[in-house]
C-alpha positions in Angstrom: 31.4 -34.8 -44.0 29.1 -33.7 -46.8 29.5 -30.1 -47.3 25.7 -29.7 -47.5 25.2 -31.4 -43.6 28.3 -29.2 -42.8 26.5 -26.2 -43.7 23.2 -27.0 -41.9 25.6 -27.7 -38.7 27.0 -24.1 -39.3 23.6 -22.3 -39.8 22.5 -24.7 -36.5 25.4 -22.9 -34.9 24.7 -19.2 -35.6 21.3 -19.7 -34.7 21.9 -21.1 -31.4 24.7 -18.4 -30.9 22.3 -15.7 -31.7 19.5 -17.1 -29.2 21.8 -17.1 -26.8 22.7 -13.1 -27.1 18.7 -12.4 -27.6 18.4 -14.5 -24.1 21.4 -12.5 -22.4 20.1 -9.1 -23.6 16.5 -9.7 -22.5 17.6 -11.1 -18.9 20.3 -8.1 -18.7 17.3 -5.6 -19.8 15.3 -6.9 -17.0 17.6 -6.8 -14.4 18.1 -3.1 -15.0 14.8 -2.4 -14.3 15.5 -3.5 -10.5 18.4 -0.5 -10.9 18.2 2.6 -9.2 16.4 5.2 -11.4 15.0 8.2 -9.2 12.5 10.1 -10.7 13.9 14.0 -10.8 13.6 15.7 -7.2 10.7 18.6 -6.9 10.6 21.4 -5.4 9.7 21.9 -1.6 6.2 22.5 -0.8 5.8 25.8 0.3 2.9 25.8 2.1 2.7 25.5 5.9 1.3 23.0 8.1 -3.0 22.4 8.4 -4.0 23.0 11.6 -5.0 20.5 13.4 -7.1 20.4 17.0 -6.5 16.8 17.9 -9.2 16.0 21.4 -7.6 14.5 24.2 -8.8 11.2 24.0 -7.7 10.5 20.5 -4.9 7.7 20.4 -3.6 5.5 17.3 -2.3 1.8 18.0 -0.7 -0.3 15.5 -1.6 -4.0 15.3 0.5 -6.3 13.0 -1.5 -9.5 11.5 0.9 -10.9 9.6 3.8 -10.3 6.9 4.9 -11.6 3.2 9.0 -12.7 3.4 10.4 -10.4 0.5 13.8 -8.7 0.1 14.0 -4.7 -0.6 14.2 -5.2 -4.5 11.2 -6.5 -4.8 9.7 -3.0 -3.3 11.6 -0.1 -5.6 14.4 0.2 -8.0 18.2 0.4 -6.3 16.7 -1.7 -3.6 19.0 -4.6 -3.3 17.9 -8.1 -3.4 20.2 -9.2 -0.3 18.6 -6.7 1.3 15.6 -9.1 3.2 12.8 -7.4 4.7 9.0 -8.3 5.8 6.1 -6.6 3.9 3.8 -5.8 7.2 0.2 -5.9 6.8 -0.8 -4.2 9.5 -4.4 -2.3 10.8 -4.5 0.9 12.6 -6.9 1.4 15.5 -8.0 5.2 15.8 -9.6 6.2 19.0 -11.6 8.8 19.3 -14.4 10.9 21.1 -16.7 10.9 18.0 -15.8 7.1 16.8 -13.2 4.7 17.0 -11.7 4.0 13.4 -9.5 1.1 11.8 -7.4 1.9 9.1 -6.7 -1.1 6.3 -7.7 -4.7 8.4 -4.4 -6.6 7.9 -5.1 -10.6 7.6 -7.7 -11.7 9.4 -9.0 -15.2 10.6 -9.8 -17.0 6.9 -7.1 -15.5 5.6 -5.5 -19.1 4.7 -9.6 -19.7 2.8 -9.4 -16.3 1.0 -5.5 -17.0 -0.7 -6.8 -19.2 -2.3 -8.7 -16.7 -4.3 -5.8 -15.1 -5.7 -4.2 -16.1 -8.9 -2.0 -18.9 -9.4 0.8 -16.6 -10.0 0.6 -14.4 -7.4 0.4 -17.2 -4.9 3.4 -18.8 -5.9 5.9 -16.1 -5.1 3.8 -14.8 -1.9 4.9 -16.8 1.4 3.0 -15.6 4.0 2.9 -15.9 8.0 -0.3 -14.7 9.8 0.2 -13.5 13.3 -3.4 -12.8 15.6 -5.9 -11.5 13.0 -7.0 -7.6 14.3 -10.4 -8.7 15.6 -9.3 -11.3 17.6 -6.5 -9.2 18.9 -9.2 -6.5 20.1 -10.9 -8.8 21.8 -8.1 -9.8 23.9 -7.4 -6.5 25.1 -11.0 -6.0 26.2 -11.6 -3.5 23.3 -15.6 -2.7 23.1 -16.7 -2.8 19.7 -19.6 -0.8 19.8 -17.1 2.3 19.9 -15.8 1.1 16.1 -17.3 3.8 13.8 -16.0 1.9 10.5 -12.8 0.3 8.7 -11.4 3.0 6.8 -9.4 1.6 4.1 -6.2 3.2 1.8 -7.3 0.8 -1.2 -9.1 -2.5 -1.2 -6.9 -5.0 -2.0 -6.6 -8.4 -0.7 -3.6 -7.6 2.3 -5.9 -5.0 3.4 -9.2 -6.0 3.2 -8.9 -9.5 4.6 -10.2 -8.8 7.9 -13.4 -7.1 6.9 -15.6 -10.5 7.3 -14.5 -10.2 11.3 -16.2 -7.3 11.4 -19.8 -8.0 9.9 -22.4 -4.8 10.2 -19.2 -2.5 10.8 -19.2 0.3 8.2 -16.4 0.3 5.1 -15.5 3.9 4.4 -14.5 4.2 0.9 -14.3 6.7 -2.2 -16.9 6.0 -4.7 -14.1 5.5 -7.3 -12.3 2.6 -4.8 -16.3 1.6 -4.9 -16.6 1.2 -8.8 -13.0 -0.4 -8.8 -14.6 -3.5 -6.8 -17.4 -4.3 -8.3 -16.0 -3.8 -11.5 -13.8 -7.3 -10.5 -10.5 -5.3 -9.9 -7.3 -6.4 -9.2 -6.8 -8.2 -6.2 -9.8 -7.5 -4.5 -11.2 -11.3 -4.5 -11.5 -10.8 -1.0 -13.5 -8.2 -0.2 -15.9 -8.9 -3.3 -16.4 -12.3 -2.3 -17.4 -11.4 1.4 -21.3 -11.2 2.0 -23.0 -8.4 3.2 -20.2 -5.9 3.6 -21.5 -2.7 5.0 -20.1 -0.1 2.2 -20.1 3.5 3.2 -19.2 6.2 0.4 -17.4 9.2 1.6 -16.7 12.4 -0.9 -13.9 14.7 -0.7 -16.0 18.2 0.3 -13.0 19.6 1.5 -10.2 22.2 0.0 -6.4 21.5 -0.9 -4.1 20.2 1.4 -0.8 19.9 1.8 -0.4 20.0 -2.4 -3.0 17.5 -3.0 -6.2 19.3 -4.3 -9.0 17.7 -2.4 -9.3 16.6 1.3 -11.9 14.8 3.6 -11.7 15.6 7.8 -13.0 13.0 9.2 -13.6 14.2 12.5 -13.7 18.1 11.2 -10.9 18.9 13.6 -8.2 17.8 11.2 -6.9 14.9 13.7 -7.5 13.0 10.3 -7.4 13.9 7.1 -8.2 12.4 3.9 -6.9 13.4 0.3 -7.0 11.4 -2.8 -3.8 9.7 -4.1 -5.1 7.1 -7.0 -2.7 5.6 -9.3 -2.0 2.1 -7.4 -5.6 1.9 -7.5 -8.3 4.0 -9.1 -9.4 5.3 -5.4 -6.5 4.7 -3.6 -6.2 7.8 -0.8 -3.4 8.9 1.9 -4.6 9.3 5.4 -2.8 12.3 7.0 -3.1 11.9 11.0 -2.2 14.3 13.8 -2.4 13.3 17.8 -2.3 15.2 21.0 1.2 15.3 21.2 1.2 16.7 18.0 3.1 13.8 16.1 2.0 14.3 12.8 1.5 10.7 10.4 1.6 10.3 6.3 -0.3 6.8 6.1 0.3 6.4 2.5 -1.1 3.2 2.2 0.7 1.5 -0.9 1.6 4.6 -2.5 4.8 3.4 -1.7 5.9 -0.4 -0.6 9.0 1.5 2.0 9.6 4.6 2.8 12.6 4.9 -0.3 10.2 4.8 -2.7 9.6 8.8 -1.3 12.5 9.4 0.5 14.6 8.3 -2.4 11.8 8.8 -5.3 12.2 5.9 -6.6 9.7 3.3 -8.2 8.2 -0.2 -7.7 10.7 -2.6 -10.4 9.1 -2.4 -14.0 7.1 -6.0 -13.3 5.6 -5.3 -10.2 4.8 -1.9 -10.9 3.4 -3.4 -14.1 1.2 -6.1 -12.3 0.1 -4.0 -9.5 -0.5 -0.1 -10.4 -3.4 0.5 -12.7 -1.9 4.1 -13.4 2.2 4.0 -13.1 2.2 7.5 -13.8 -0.7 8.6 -11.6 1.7 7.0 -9.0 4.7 9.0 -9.8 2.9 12.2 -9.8 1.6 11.3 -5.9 5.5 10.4 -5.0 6.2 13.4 -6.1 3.7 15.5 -4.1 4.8 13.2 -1.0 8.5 13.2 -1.6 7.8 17.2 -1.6 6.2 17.6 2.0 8.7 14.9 3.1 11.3 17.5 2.3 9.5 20.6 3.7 8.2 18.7 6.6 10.6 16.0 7.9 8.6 15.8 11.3 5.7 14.2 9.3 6.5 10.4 9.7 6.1 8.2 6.6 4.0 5.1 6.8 3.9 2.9 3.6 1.2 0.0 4.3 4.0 -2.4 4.5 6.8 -1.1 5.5 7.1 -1.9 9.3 9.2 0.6 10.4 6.8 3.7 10.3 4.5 1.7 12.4 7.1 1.3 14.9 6.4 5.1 15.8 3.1 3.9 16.7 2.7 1.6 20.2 1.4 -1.5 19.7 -2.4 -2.5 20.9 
């Protein structure tokens, strides 16, 4: 062999042998972003508990709509990809003397229309299955609709805003910052932007600290529900702090976290998803923290992630 084709052959070789480390280091750097990496543990809040006057006739219901098929690495680091779980999306009815509300909307009837709104590549790796959409299942338990005050939502994105064209007229409460994040074309939100006429209703956050975050709303004023701001996933993403009768106390944290781990253990969505779907990664650490600190203080407060179906299990079903 000519030593000049023999040298080209070599070089071929070493190249090819070099590509194929590059290739093994990038896929091995990937994968340890799905490794467990909690984020240093802070200190106990120190505060005590609100007070909270909760009327008699206040109830919470949960009312699944659907779920995505995912497994639990998909949700935070350490989580392990055998590990198969459903993301819930899943609406929570408030009832209440001075107004019914429903928290987040789940999927609701064109949600099969509006996915095909989303982008190409989110579609491909969502499988979803839509149960009864919250509307319809309302209806079929007789529920009277004039008692709905608004939809209350933790952040507008498309798994919880779906259901807000079954409710036409009914009031959206949301910060003027989730506001802005809409109409600006934000992430996700192809569903609520692209349904007419949607009654937006602008709340502010008048009240004090609570619980370590440093601004709050009461919706009803007698700290049954509480509002405080938790942005980071979204630019006005909030956590809706709930107390009932029985005095139960909730942490609806919306998607804060995906499941509960991502406080209880402090750890992180993986680098990709956190990198797709947070629009301040660090803004979202800073909130885990704050959480993952009354979790500590305060294990009676039961943790809700928006998808995670297990804290919704605390709550009976519609």
């Amino acid at each position: 062999m000519p030593l000049r084709q023999m040298t080209r052959r070599r070089v071929l070789r070493g190249a090819l042998a070099a590509a194929t480390v590059v290739n093994f280091s990038a896929a091995a750097a990937f994968l340890s972003t799905y490794s467990p990496a909690p984020i240093d543990k802070p200190q106990p809040y120190a505060g005590q508990l609100p007070p909270a006057s909760p009327p008699p006739g206040m109830a919470a219901f949960h009312i699944p709509t659907g779920f995505n098929h995912r497994s639990a690495a998909f949700f935070y680091r350490g989580g392990a990809f055998s590990d198969q779980r459903n993301s819930a999306s899943t609406a929570v009815l408030v009832t209440h003397p001075r107004g019914d509300l429903l928290i987040d909307t789940g999927f609701g009837r064109q949600i099969d229309t509006q996915f095909q709104l989303l982008p190409v590549s989110l579609r491909a790796v969502t499988q979803y299955v839509k149960m009864t959409a919250a509307g319809d299942q309302l209806d079929a338990a007789g529920y009277d609709r004039t008692a709905l005050r608004g939809m209350l939502l933790t952040h507008a994105h498309w798994d919880h805003t779906s259901g807000v064209a079954d409710f036409p007229g009914v009031p959206v409460l949301l910060t003027r910052t989730e506001l802005d994040f809409v109409a600006g074309g934000g992430a996700f939100t192809q569903f609520i932007s692209n349904t007419p006429g949607v009654n937006y209703q602008v709340y502010d956050f008048e009240g004090g600290p609570y619980l370590g975050f440093p601004r709050s709303h009461d919706v009803y004023g007698d700290g049954s529900l509480v509002v405080v701001p938790a942005p980071g996933h979204t630019p006005g993403s909030v956590i809706v702090f709930m107390t009932l009768p029985d005095t139960r106390r909730f942490a609806l944290v919306g998607d804060l976290a995906w499941q509960r781990e991502g406080i209880t253990e402090r750890e992180e969505r993986p680098w990709l998803q956190r990198t797709l779907a947070d629009v301040d990664a660090g803004a979202v650490r800073e909130n885990l923290l704050r959480m993952s600190a009354i979790a500590t203080s305060f294990p009676e407060i039961t943790l809700v992630p928006a998808h995670d179906a297990r804290g919704f299990a605390e709550l009976p079903r519609l």
